[in-house]
C-alpha atoms as an extended CHARMM CRD file, in Angstrom:
* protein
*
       216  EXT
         1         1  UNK       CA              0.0000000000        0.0000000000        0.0000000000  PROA      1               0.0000000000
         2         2  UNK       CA              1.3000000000        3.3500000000       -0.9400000000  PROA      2               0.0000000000
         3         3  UNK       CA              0.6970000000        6.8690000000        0.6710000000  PROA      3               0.0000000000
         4         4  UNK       CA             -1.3310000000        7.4440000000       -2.1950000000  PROA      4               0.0000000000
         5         5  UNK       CA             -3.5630000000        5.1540000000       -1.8820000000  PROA      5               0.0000000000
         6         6  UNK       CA             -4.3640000000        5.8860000000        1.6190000000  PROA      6               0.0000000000
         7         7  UNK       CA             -4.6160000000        9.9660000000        0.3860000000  PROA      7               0.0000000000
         8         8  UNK       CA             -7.5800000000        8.5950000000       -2.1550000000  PROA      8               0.0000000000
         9         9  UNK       CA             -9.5740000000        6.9560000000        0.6910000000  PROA      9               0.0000000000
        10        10  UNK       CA             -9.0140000000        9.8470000000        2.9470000000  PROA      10              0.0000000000
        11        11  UNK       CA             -9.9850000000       12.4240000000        0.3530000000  PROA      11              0.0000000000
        12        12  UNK       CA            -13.3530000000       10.1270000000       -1.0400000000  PROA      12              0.0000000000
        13        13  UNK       CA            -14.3870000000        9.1370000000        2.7690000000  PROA      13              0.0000000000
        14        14  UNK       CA            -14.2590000000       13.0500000000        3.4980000000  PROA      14              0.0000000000
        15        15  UNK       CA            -16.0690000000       14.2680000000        0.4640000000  PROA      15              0.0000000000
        16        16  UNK       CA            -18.8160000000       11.2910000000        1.3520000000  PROA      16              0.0000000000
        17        17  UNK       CA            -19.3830000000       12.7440000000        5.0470000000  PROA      17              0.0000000000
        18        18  UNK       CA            -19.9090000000       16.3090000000        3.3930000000  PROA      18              0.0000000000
        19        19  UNK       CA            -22.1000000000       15.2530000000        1.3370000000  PROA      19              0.0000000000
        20        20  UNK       CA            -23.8620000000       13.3380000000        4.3710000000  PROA      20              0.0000000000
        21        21  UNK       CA            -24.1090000000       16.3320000000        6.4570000000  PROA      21              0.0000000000
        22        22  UNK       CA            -21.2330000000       17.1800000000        8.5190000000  PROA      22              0.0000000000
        23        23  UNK       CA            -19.4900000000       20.5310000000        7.3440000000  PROA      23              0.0000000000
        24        24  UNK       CA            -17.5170000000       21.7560000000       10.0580000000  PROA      24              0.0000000000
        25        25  UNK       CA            -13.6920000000       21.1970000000        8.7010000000  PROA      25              0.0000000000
        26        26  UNK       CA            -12.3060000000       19.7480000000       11.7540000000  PROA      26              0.0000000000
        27        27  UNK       CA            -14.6860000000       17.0240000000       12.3320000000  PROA      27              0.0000000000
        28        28  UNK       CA            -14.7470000000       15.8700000000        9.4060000000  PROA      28              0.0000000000
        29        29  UNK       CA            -11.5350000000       15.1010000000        9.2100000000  PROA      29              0.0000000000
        30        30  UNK       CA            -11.2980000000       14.1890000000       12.6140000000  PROA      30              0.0000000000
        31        31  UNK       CA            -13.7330000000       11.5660000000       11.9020000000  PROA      31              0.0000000000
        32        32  UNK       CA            -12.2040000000       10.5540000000        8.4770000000  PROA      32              0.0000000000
        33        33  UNK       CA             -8.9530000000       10.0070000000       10.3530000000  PROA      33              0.0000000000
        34        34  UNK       CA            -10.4440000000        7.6830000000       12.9000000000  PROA      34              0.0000000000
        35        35  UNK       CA            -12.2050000000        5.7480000000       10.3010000000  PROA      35              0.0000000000
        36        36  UNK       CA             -9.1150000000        5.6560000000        8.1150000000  PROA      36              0.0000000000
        37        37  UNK       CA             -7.1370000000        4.2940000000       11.0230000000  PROA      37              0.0000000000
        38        38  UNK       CA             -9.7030000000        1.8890000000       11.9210000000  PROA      38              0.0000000000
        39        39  UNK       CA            -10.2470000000        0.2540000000        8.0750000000  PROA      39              0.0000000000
        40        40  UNK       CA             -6.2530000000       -0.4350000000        7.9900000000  PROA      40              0.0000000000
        41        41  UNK       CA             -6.5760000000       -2.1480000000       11.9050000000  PROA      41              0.0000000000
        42        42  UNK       CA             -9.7090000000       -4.1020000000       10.4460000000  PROA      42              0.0000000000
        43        43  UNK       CA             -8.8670000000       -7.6910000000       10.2840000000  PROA      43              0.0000000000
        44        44  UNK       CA             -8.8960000000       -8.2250000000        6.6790000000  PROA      44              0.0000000000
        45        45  UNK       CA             -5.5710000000       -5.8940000000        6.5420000000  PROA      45              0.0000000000
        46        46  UNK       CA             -3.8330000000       -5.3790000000        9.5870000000  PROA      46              0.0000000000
        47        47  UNK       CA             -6.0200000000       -7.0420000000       11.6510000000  PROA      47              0.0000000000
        48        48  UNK       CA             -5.0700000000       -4.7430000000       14.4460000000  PROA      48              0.0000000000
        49        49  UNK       CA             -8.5260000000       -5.3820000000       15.9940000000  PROA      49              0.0000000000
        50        50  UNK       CA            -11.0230000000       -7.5750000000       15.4260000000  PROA      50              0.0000000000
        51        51  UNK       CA            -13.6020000000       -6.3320000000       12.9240000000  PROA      51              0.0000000000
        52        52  UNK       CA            -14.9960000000       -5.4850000000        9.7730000000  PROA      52              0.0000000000
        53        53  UNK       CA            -17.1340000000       -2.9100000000       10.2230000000  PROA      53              0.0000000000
        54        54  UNK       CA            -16.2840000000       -1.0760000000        7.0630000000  PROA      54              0.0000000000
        55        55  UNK       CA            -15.6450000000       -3.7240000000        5.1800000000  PROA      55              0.0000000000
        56        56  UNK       CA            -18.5440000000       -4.2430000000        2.1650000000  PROA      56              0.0000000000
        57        57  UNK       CA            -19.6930000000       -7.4280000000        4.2930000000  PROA      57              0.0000000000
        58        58  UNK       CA            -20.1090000000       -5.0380000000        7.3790000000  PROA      58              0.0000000000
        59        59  UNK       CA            -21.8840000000       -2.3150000000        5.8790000000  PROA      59              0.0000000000
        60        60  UNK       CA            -24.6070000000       -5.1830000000        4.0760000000  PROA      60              0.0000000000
        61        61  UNK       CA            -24.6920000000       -6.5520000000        7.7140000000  PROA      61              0.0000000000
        62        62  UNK       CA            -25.5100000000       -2.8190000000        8.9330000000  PROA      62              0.0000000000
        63        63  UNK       CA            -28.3180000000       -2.1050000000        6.4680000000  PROA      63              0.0000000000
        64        64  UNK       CA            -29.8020000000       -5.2990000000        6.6580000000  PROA      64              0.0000000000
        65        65  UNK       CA            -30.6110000000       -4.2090000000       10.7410000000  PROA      65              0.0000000000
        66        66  UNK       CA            -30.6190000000       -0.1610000000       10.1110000000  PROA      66              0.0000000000
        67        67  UNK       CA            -30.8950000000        0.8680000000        6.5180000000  PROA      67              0.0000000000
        68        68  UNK       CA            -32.6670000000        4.1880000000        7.3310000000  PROA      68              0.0000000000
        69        69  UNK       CA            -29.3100000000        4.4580000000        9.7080000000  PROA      69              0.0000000000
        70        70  UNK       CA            -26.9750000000        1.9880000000        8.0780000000  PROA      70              0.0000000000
        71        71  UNK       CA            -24.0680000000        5.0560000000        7.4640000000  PROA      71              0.0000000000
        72        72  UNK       CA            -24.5820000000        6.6800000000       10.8260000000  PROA      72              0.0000000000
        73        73  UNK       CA            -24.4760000000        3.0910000000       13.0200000000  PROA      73              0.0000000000
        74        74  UNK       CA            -21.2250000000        2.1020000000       10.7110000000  PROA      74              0.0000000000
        75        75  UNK       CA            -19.2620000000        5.5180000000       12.0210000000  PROA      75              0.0000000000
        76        76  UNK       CA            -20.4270000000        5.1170000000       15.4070000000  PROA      76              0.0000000000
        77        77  UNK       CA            -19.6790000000        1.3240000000       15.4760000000  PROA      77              0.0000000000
        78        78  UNK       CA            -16.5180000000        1.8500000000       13.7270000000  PROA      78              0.0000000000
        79        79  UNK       CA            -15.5510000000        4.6590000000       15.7830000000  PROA      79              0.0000000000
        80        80  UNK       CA            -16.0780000000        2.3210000000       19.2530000000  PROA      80              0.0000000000
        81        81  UNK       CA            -13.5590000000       -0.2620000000       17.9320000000  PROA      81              0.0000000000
        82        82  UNK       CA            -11.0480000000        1.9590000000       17.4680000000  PROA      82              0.0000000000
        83        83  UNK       CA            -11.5780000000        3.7180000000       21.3010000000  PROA      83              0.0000000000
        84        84  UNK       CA            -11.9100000000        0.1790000000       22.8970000000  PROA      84              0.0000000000
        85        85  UNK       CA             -8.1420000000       -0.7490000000       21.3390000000  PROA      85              0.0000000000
        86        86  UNK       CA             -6.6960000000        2.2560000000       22.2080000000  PROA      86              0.0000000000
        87        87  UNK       CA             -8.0160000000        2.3040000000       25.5650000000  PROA      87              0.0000000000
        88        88  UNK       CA             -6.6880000000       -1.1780000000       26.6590000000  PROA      88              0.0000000000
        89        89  UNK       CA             -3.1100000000       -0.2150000000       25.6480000000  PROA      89              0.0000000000
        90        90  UNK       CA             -3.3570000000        3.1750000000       27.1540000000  PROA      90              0.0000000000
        91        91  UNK       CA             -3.4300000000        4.7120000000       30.3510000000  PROA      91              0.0000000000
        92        92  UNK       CA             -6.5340000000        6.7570000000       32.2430000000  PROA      92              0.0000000000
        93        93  UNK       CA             -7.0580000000       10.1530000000       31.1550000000  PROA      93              0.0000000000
        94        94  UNK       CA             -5.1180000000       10.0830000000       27.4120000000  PROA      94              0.0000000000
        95        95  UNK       CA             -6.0640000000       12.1550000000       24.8950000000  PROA      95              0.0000000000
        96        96  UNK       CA             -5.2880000000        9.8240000000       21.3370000000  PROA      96              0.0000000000
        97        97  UNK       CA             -6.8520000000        9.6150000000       17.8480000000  PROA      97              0.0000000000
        98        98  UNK       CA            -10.0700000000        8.3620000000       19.2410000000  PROA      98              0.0000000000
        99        99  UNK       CA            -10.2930000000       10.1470000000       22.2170000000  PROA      99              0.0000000000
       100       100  UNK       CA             -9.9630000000       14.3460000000       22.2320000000  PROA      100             0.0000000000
       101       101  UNK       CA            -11.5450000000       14.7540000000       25.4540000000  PROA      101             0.0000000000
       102       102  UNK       CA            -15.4380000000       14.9390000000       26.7880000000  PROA      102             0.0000000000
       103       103  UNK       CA            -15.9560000000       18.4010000000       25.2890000000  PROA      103             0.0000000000
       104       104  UNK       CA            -14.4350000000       17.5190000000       21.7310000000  PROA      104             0.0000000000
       105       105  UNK       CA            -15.9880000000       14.1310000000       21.7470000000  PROA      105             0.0000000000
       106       106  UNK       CA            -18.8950000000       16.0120000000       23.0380000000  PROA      106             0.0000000000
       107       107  UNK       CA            -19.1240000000       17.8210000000       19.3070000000  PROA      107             0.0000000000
       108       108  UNK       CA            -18.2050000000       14.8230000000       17.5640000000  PROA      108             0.0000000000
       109       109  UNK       CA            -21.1850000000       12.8800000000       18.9290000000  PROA      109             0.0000000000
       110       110  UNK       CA            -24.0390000000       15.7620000000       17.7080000000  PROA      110             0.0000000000
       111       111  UNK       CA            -21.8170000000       15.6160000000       14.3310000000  PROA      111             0.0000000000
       112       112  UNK       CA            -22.3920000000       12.3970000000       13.2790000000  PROA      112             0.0000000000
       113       113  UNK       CA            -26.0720000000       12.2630000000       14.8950000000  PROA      113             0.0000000000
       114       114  UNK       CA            -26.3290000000       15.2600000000       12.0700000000  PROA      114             0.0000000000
       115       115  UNK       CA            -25.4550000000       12.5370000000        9.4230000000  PROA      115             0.0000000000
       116       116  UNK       CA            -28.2900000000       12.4610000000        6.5820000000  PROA      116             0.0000000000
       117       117  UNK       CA            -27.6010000000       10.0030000000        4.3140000000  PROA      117             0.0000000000
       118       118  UNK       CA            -30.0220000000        7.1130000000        2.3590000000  PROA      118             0.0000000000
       119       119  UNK       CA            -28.6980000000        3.1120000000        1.1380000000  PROA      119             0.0000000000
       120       120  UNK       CA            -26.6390000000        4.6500000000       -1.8430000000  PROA      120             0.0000000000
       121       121  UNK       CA            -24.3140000000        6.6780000000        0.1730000000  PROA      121             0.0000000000
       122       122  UNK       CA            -21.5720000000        4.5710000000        1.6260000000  PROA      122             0.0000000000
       123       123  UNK       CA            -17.9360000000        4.8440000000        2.1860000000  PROA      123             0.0000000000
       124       124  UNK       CA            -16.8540000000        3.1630000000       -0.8300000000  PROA      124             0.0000000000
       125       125  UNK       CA            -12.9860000000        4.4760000000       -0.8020000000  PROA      125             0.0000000000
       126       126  UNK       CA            -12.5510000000        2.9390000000        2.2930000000  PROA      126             0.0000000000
       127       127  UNK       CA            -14.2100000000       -0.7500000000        1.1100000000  PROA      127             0.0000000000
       128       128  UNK       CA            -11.3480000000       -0.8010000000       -1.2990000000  PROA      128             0.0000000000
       129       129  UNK       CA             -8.5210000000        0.1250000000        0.7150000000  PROA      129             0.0000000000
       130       130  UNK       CA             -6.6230000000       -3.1250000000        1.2620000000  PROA      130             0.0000000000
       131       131  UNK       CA             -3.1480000000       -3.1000000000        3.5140000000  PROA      131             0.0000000000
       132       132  UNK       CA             -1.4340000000       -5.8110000000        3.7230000000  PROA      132             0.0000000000
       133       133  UNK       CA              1.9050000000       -4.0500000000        4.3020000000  PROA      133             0.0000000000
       134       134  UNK       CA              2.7980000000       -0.8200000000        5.8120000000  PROA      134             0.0000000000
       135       135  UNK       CA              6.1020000000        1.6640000000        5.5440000000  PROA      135             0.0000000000
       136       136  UNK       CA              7.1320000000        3.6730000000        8.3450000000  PROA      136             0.0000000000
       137       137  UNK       CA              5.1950000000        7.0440000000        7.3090000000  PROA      137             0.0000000000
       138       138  UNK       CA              1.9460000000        5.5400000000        5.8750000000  PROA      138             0.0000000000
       139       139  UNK       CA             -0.1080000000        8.7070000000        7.7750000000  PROA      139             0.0000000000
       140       140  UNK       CA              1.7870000000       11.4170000000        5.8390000000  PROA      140             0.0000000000
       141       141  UNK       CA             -0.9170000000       11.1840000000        2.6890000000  PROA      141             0.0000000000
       142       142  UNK       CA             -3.4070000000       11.5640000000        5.2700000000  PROA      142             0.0000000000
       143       143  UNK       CA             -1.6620000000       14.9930000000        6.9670000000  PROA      143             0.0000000000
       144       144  UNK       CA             -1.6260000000       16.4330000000        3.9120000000  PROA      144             0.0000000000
       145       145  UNK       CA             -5.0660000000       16.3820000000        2.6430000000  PROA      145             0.0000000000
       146       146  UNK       CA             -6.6790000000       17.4310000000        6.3480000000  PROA      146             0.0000000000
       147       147  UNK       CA             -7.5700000000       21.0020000000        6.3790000000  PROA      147             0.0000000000
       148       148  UNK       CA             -5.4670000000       21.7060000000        8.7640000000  PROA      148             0.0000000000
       149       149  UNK       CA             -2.5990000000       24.0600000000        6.8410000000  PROA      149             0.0000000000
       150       150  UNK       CA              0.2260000000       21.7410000000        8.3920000000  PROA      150             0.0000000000
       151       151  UNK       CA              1.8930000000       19.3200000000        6.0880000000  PROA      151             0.0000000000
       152       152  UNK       CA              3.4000000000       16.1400000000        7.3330000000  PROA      152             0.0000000000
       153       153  UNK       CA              7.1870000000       17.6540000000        6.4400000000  PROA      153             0.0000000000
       154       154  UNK       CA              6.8780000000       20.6950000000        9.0470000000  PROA      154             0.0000000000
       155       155  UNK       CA              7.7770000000       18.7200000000       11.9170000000  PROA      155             0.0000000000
       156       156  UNK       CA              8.4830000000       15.2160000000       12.6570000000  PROA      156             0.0000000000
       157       157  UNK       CA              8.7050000000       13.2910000000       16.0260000000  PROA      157             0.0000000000
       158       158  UNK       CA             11.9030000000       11.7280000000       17.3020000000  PROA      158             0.0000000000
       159       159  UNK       CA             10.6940000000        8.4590000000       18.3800000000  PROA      159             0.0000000000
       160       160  UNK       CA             12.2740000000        5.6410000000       19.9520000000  PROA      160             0.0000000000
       161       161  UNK       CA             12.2020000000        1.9810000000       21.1520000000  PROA      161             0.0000000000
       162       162  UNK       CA              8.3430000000        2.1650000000       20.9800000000  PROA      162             0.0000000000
       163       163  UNK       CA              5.9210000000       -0.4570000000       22.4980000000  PROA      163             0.0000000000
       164       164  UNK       CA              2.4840000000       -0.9190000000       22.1010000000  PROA      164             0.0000000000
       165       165  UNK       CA              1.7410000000        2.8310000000       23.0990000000  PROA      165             0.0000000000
       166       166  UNK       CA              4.0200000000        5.9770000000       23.3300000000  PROA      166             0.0000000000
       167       167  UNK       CA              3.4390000000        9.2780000000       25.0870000000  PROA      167             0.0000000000
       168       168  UNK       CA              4.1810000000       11.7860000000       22.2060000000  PROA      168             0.0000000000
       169       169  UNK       CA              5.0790000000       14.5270000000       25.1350000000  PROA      169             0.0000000000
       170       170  UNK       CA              5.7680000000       14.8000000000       28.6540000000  PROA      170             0.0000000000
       171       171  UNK       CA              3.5390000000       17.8540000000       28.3590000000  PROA      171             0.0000000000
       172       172  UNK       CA              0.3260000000       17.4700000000       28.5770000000  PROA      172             0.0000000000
       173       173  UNK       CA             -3.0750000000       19.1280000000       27.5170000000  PROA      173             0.0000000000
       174       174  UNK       CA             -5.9480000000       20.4970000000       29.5310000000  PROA      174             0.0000000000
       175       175  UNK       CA             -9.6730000000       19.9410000000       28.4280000000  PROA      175             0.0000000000
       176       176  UNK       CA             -9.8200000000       24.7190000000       27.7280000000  PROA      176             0.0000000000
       177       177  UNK       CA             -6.0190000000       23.8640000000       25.6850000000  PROA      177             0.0000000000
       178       178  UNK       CA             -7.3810000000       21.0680000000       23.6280000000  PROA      178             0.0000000000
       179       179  UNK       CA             -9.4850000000       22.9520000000       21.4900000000  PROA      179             0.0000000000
       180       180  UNK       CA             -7.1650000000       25.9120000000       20.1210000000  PROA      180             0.0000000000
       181       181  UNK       CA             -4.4690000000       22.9720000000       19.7700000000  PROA      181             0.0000000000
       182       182  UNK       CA             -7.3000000000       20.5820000000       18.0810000000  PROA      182             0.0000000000
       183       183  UNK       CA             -5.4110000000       20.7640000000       14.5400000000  PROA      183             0.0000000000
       184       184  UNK       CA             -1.8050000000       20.2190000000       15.8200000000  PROA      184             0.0000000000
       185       185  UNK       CA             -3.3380000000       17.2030000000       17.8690000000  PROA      185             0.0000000000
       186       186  UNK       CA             -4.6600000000       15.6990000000       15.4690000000  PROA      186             0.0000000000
       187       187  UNK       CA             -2.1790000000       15.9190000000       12.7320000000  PROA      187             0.0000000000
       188       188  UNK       CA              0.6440000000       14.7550000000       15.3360000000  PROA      188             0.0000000000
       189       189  UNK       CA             -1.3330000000       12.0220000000       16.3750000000  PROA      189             0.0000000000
       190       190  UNK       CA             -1.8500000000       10.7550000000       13.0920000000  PROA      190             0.0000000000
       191       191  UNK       CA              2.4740000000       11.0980000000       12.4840000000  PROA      191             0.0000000000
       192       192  UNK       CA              2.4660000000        9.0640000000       15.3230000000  PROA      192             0.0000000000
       193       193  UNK       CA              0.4550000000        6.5550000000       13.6130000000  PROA      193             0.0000000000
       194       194  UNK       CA              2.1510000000        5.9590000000       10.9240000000  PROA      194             0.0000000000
       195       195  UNK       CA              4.6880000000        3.8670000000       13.3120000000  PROA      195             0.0000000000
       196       196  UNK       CA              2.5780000000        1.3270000000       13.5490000000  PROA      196             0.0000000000
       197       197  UNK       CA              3.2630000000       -0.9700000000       10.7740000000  PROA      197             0.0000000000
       198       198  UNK       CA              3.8490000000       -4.8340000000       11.6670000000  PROA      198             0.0000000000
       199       199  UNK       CA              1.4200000000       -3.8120000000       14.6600000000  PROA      199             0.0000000000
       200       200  UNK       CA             -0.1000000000       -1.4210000000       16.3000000000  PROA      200             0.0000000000
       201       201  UNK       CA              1.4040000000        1.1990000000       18.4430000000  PROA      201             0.0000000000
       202       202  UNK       CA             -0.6620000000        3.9790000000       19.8520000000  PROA      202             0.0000000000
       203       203  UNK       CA              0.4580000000        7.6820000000       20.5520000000  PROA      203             0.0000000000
       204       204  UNK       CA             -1.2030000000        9.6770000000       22.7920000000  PROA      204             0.0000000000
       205       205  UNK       CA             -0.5380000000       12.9940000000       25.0810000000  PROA      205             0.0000000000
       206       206  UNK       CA             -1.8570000000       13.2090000000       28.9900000000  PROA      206             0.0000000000
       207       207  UNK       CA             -4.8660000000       14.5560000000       29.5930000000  PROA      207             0.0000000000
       208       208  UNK       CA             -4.0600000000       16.9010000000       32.7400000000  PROA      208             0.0000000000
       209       209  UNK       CA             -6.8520000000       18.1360000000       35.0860000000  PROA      209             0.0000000000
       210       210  UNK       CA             -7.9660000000       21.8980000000       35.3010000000  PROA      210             0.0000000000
       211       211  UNK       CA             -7.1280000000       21.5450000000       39.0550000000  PROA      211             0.0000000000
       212       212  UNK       CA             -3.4540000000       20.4530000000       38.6970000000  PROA      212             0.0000000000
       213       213  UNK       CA             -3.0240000000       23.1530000000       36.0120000000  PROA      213             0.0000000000
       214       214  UNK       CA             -4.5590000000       25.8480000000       38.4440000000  PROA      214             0.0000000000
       215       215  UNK       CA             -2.0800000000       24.9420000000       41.3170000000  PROA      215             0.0000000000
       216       216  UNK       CA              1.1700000000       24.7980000000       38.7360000000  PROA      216             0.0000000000
């Protein structure tokens, strides 16, 4: 699989949630992201997790038990998977791909309960994507089609001797910072992604308490 390819599904999956109803620029790719992410852990190519939610075969299984619903319930479904494998690896109160936070995830939530959509739209870019290698640097495509203005060349992380998670920073983030940093966060946690090749390897920041950050 080349960066390319993984820039096509990003780009199609983001121009298929517009179209379905959620404008705001962040969330959207926010939520492409995470559903990115989560097709490449899916267990027909990395099989980081076990699923197959956006798979073809899990999208007929969706809209054969919600097909007024079928695209919202395959986000939100998708979207759990990905939360549950990052939260086993990580420690309480992390802020990572697939979790920015209450008042973030907060937004996210009405977002995708926004989603208007009928049986013919689905998220066909990401039914195609098949991975069954990765290079070092598979997220970069991804930085640079988010709307963020940051391209994956104007930084880079020095990582080393990784395990199954990594704190990207010592510093962390308050739930009032996360939001005026939402962009940088999300583009760095997607860099940190692209580590995980042969498995997966989460990155994630602290997420510090207004009380501690009061009494600093």
């Amino acid at each position: 699989m080349t960066s390319t390819d993984v820039a096509d599904a990003f780009t199609s999956t983001k121009e298929t949630l517009e179209k379905a109803g959620i404008k705001d620029d962040f969330f959207r790719d926010l939520v492409t992201s995470r559903l990115l992410v989560e097709r490449v852990g899916e267990s027909n190519n990395q099989n980081w997790w076990e699923s197959r939610v956006l798979s073809e075969t899990g999208r007929t299984r969706l809209s054969e038990v919600t097909p007024k619903t079928q695209l919202e319930a395959q986000i939100n479904l998708a979207l759990k998977v990905g939360r549950k494998a990052e939260a086993d690896q990580l420690p309480a109160d992390s802020i990572s791909l697939f979790s920015f936070g209450p008042q973030i995830e907060s937004r996210v939530s009405t977002a995708i309960e926004g989603i208007e959509s009928d049986e013919s739209v689905m998220l066909e870019g990401l039914e195609d994507l098949s991975t069954q290698s990765l290079d070092e640097g598979w997220t970069d495509g991804i930085i640079d089609e988010t709307a963020s203005n940051i391209t994956s060349s104007s930084d880079s992380l020095q990582i080393s001797g990784i395990g199954d998670s990594f704190l990207i920073a010592e510093s962390g983030y308050t739930q009032d910072e996360i939001d005026p940093e939402k962009w940088r966060l999300l583009t760095t946690l997607l860099r940190g992604y692209g580590y995980s090749t042969d498995k997966l390897q989460v990155p994630y920041y602290s997420l510090e308490s207004e009380l501690k950050s009061e009494n600093a």
